[in-house]
Wavefront OBJ file of the C-alpha trace (Angstrom):
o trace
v 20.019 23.073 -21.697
v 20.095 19.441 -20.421
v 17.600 18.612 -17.745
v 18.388 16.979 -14.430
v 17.219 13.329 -14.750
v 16.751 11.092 -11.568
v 18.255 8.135 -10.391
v 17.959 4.998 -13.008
v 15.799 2.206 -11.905
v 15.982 -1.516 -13.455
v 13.731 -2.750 -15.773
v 13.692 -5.873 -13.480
v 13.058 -3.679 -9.917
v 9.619 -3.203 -11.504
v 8.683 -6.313 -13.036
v 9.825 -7.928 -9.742
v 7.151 -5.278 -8.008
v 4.637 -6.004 -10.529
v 4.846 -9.736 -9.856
v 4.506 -9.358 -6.065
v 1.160 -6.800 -6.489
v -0.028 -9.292 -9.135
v 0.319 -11.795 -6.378
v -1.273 -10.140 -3.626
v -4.163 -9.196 -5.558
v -4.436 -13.366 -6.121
v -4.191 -13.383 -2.130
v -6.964 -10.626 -1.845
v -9.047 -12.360 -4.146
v -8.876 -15.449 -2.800
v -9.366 -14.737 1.150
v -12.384 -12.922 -0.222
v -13.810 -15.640 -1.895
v -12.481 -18.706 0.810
v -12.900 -17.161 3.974
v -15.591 -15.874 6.395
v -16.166 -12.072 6.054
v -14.899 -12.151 10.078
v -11.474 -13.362 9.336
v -11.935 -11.710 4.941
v -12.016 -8.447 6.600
v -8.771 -8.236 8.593
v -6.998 -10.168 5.824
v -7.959 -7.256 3.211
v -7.296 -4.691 5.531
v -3.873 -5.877 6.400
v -2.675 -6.458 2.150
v -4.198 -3.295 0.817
v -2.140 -1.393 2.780
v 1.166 -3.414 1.755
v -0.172 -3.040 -2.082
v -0.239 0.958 -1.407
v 2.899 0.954 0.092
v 4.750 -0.627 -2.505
v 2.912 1.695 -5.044
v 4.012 4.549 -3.318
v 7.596 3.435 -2.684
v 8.276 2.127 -6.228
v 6.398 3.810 -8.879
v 5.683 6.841 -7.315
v 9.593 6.894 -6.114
v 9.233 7.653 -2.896
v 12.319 5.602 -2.218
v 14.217 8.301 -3.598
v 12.541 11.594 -2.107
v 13.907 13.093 1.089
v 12.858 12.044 4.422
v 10.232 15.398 4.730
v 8.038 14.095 2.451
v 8.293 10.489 3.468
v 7.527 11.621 6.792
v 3.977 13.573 5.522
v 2.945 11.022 3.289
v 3.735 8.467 6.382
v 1.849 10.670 8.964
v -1.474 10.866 6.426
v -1.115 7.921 5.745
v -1.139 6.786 9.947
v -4.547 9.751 10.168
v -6.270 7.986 7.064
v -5.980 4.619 9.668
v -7.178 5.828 12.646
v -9.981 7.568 11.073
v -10.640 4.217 9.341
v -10.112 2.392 12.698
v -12.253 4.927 14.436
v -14.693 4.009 11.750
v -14.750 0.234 12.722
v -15.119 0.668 16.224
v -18.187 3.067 16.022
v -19.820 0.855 13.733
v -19.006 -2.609 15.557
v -20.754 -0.630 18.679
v -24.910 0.078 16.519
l 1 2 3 4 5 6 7 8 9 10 11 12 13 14 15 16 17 18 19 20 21 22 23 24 25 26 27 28 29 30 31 32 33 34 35 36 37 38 39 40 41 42 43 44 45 46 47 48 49 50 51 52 53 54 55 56 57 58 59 60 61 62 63 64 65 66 67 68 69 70 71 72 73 74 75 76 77 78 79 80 81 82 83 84 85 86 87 88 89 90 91 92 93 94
């Protein structure tokens, strides 16, 4: 009994994504290290995110699942950010 394999990604699909993570984790290093922690801050909370996402969409194939469980990983994903915001704000006000 044969089982049912997925769809067939390129070699290539994932280099290309590796490439792109390997650069953004230059850019995270590097606004780390260059800028103020004022304008560090945003800049690694804005790239982290697109580093997940690609994770998730990619390797974890989440470009192939059906839109239910994009949608729940999506809407954690969205709580996990407003919890985080919430976080900000509460400590920007001590």
């Amino acid at each position: 009994m044969e089982a049912e394999r997925g769809p067939v990604i390129e070699d290539r699909t994932f280099v290309g994504v590796w490439i792109v993570l390997l650069f953004l984790t230059l850019l995270l290093v590097v606004s780390g290290k260059l800028f103020h922690e004022a304008l560090s801050v945003p800049a690694l909370l804005t790239i982290t995110p697109l580093k997940a996402g690609l994770v998730f969409y990619y390797f974890m194939h989440l470009k192939h699942e059906g839109p239910l469980l994009r949608t729940m990983v999506f809407v954690t994903l969205a709580t996990l950010v407003v919890f985080i915001g919430l976080l900000f704000v509460d400590i920007s006000y001590r």
